[in-house]
N, C-alpha and C positions, 0 to 999 in steps of 0.2 A: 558465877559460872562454875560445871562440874568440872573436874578434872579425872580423865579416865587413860590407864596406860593401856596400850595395844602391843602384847607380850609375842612376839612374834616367834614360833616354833617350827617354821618349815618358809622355803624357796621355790620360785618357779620352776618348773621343768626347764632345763634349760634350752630346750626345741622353742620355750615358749616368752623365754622371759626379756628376749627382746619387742613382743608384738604387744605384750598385756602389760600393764600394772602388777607392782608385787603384793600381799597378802594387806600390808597394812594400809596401802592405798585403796585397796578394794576395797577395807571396811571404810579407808577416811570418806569414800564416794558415799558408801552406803547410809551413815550416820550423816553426813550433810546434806542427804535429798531429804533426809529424816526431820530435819530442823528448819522450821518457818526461820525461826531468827537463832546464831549461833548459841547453844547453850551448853555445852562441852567442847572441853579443850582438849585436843589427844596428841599423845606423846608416845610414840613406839620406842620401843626394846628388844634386840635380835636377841634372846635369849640361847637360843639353838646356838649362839658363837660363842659360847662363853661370859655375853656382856654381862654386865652387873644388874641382878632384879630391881627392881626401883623399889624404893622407901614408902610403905605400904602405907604409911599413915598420911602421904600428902598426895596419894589417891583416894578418889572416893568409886571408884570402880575400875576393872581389868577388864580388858576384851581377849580372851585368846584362839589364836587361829588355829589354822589344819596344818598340818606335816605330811610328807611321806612315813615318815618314823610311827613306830608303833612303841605304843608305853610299854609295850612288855618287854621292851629292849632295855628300860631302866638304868639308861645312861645317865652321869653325873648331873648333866645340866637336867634331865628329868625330876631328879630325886630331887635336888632341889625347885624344880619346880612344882613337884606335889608338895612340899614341906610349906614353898609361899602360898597354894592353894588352904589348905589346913589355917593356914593363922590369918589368913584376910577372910574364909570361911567363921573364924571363931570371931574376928573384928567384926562380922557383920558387914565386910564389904560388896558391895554388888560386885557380881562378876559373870559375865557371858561367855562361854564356849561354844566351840563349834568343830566338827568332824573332830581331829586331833586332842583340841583343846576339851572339847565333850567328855571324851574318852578321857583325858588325862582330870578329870574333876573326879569322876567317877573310880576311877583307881584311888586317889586325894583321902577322899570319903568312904575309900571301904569295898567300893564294887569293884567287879571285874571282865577284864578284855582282853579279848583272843582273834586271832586270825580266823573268821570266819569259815566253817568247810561249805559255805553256801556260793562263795565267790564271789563276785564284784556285785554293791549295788550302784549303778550310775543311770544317771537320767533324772529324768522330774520324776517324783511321783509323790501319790495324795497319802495324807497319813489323818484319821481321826483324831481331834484335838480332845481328851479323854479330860481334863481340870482346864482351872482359868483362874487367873493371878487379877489382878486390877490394873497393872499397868498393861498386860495383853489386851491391848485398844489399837485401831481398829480391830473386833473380834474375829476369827474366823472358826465357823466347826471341822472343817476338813482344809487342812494346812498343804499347800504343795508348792512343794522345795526340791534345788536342783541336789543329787546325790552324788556320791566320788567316794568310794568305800571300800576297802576291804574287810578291816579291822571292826570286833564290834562290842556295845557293853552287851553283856547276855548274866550281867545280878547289877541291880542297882545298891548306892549306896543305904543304907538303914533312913536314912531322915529322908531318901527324896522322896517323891509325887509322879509319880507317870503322868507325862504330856501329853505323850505321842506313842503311835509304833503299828506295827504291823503284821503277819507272819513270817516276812522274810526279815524286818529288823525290828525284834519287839517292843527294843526300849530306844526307839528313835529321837527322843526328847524327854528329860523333866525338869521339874523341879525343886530347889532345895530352902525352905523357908518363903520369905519375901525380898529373898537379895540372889539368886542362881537361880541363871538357863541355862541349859545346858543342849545343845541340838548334835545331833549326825548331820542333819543336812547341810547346806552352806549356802546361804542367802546374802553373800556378797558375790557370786560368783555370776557372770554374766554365760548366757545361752553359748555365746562365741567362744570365750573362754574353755568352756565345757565340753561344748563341739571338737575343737582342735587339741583337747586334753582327752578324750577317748578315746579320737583317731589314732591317737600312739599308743594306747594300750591296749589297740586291738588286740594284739596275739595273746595277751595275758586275759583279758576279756572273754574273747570265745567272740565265732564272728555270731551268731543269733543274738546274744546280748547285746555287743553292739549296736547291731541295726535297729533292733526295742531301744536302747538307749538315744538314738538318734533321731530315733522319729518322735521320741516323749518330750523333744527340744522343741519341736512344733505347738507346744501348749504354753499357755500363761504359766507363773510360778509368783508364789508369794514373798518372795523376798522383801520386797520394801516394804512387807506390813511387820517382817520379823526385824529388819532394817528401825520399825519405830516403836517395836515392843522396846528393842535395846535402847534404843532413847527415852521410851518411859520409865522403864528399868533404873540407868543409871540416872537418873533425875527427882528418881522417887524417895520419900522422906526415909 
């Protein structure tokens, strides 16, 4: 069996974190609809508190989640946590990001991210799948994932692969070798979730975005096919 830690970098809003699961739960759901029979064992790390990053060498991959926080704020527990991305990057270790965690790979390796002047992207929406890895099974050409954004990568690292992107987010996913994913989007995140996480940031949103954001909940989303890339990912030689 694999062993993958789930470095955990942000909190529930707290309007919300009585009704939902927190960040690492989302993923434990999402990696076990993922798996006929258990084949990764996961073990979270609040890292955002202080805790202590785990011992990279009795992982064989990292999941890490979304934040409020922006890497360009490069607070202590950040810096070290690009410094653990870097050396489990040079170990060859599998590692999956997403929103936060994306962005903070991406900074790790070289690239860079800023506060969007485009504004929030939130809601599903379809992105061209531009490359294609071997464990990216089931395939899809055009990927749609729920979004929750401000923050964005606009230069990617020197070694990655463009996945994904768009005109409003161009480097919405890549990749880094045969061991990093790295997404914007967030395919642990449920439609409900999502729903009552935009409602509170309407005013910051703008009400038109909203209401596009609201109504784009109405559509299917691929999470559980990015749900079993990750488990092909960390499963793969």
């Amino acid at each position: 069996m694999k062993r993958a830690a789930i470095l955990q970098t942000g909190v529930n809003n707290p309007n919300l974190s009585a009704h939902y699961p927190d960040y690492p739960s989302m993923f434990r759901t999402l990696i076990g609809q993922a798996q006929a029979t258990p084949m990764i064992e996961l073990v979270s790390f609040p890292v955002l508190e202080g805790s202590f990053f785990p011992d990279i060498d009795r992982f064989d991959g990292f999941i890490i989640t979304g934040s409020a926080s922006g890497v360009y704020e490069n607070t202590e527990w950040m810096k070290e946590l690009f410094a653990f991305i870097r050396v489990a990057h040079e170990k060859k270790k599998k590692i999956a990001g997403f929103c936060f965690g994306h962005q903070a790979i991406a900074v790790a390796l070289g690239g860079k991210v800023i506060k969007s002047e485009k504004g929030w992207g939130a809601g599903i929406k379809k992105h061209v799948v531009k490359s294609k890895k071997d464990w990216m099974t089931p395939y899809v050409s055009n990927l749609q994932l729920i979004y929750m954004h401000q923050d964005q990568v606009v230069k990617l690292p020197e070694s990655a692969v463009l996945l994904s992107g768009d005109n409003f987010c161009p480097f919405s996913a890549f990749t880094v070798g045969e061991h990093i994913l790295s997404m914007q989007g967030h395919p642990e995140f449920s439609n409900e979730f999502v729903k009552d996480l935009i409602k509170l940031r309407t005013d910051s949103i703008g009400t038109r975005e909203t209401n596009l954001a609201l109504n784009s909940l109405s559509n299917p989303h691929d999470g559980t096919i990015v749900g079993q890339w990750i488990v092909n990912l960390l499963c793969s030689p």
